[in-house]
C-alpha positions in Angstrom: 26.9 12.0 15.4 28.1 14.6 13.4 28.6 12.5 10.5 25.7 11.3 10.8 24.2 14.3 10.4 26.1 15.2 7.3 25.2 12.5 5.9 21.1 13.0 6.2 21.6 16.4 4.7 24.1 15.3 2.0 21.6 12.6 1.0 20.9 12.3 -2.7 19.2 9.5 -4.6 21.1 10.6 -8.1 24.3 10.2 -9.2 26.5 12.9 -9.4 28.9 13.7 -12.7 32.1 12.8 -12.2 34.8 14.9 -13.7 37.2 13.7 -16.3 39.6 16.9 -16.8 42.1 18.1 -14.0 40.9 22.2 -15.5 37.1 21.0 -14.7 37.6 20.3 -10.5 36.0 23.4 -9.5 32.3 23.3 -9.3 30.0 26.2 -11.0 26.7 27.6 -9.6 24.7 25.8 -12.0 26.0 22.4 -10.6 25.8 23.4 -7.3 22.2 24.5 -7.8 21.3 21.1 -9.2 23.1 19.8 -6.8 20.9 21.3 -4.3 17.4 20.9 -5.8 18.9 17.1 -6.5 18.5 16.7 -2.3 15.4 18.9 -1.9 13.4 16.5 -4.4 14.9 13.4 -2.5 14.1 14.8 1.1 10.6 15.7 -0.5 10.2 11.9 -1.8 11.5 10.6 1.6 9.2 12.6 3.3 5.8 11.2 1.1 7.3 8.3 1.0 6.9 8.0 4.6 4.1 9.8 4.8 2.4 7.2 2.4 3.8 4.1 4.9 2.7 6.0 7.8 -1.0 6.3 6.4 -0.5 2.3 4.9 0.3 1.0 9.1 -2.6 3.0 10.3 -5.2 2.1 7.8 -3.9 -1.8 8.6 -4.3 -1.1 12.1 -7.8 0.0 11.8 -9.2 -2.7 9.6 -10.7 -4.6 11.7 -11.8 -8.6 10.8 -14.7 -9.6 11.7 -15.3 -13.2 12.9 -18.8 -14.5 13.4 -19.6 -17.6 15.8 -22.4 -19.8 15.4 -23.6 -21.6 18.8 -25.7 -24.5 17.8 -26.7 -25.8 21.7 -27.2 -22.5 23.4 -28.7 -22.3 26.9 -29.8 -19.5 29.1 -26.6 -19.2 31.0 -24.3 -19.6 28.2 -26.0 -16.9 26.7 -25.4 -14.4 29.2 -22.1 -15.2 29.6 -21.6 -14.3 25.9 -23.1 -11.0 26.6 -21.0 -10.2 29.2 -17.9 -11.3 27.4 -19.0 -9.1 23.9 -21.5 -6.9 24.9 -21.1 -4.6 21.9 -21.0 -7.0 19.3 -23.2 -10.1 20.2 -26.1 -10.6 17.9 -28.7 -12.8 18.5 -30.6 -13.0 15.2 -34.0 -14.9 14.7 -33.5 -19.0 15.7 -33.2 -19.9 12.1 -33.2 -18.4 8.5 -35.4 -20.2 6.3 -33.8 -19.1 3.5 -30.1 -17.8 2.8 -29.3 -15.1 1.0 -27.2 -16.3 -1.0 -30.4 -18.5 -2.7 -32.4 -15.0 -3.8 -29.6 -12.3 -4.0 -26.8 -11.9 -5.9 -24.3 -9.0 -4.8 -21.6 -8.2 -7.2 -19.5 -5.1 -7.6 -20.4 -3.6 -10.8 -16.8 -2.4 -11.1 -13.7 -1.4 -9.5 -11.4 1.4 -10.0 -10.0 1.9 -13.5 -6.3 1.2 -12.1 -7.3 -1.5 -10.5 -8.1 -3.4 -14.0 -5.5 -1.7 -16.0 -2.4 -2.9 -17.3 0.2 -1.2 -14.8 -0.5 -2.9 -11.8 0.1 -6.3 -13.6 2.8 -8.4 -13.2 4.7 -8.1 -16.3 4.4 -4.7 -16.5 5.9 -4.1 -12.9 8.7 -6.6 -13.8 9.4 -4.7 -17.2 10.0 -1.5 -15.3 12.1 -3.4 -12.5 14.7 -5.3 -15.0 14.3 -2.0 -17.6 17.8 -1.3 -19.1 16.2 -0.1 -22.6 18.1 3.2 -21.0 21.4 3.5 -20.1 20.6 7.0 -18.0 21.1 6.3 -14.2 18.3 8.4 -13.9 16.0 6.6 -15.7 16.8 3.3 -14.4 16.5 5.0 -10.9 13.1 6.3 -11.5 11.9 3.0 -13.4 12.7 1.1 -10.0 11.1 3.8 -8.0 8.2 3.5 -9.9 7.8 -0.5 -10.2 8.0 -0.6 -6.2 5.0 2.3 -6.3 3.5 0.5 -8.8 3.7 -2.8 -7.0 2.5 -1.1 -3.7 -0.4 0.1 -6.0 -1.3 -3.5 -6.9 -1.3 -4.7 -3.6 -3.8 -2.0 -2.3 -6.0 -3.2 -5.2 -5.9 -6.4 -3.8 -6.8 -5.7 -0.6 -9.4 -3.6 -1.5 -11.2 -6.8 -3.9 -10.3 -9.0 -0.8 -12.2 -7.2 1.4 -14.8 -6.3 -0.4 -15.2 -10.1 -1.1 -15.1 -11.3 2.5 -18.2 -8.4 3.4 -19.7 -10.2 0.5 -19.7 -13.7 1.7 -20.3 -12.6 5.7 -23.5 -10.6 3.9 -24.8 -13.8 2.0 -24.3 -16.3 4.9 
C-alpha cells in the first residue's frame, strides 16, 4: 500500500535527465524544483483530465433520445392504456397532418462552431500530431500525443453535437 502511495505522488508524465558523469550524481535545487513543478503540472492535468471525463459521462447520461411511436388503429382502451404507461410524454396530436413540414419549411443550421469546421479536428491533422517525430524532444512528442487524443476528443464532441442537432431536425420535420 505504501508503494502504492509513493508511487501516486512520484508520478510524472516527463522524462527525467539521466546523468552521464560519476561527479554529476548529486541532484541541485534547480533540478529538484523542476522536478517538483514536473509532478504538480501532471497531477493538475490528471485532475482536468478527469474532471473533463467526469463532465463527458454525465452530459451522456443526461442526453436523453427520444423515440416517437405512431399507432395507426388506435381505440379507446388502447389509448388509455398508453396514458397510463407514459403519462408525461404521450401526445396525441390532431388525427392527421395535411401537410408535412418538411414540404413548406426548410431548417438548416446557419453555422456551427468555428472548431468545428476547422482544420484541427480533421483527420490528418490528428494523425500528423499522433505519428509526429519532426522533434526528437521527449517532451514534444509527449505533448503532440497529448494533444492529438484532446484534439480527437474535440472532434468527436463536434460530431455529436451535428448528430444531434440533425436528429431534432428530422423528429421536427416529420
Amino acid at each position: 500500500m505504501s508503494q502504492l502511495q509513493h508511487s501516486i505522488r512520484t508520478i510524472n508524465i516527463y522524462r527525467e535527465v539521466r546523468k552521464t558523469h560519476s561527479l554529476e550524481k548529486s541532484q541541485t535545487t534547480d533540478e529538484i524544483l523542476m522536478i517538483q513543478r514536473q509532478r504538480i503540472a501532471t497531477r493538475i492535468y490528471i485532475i482536468f483530465f478527469i474532471l473533463a471525463l467526469v463532465v463527458i459521462i454525465i452530459f451522456s447520461g443526461l442526453n436523453s433520445q427520444i423515440q416517437s411511436m405512431k399507432v395507426l388503429s388506435r381505440t379507446e382502451s388502447m389509448f388509455e392504456q398508453l396514458k397510463v404507461q407514459y403519462s408525461s410524454s404521450l401526445l396525441c396530436p390532431c388525427s392527421q397532418i395535411l401537410v408535412l413540414y418538411s414540404k413548406f419549411l426548410s431548417v438548416k443550421p446557419a453555422t456551427y462552431r468555428q472548431v468545428c469546421s476547422s482544420y484541427f479536428i480533421s483527420s490528418n491533422f490528428i494523425q500528423l500530431l499522433w505519428i509526429s517525430d519532426l522533434y526528437s524532444s521527449y517532451y514534444w512528442n509527449i505533448d503532440m500525443k497529448i494533444l492529438s487524443i484532446q484534439f480527437r476528443l474535440l472532434a468527436s464532441l463536434c460530431s455529436l453535437a451535428e448528430n444531434t442537432i440533425q436528429q431534432k431536425i428530422k423528429i421536427f420535420s416529420s
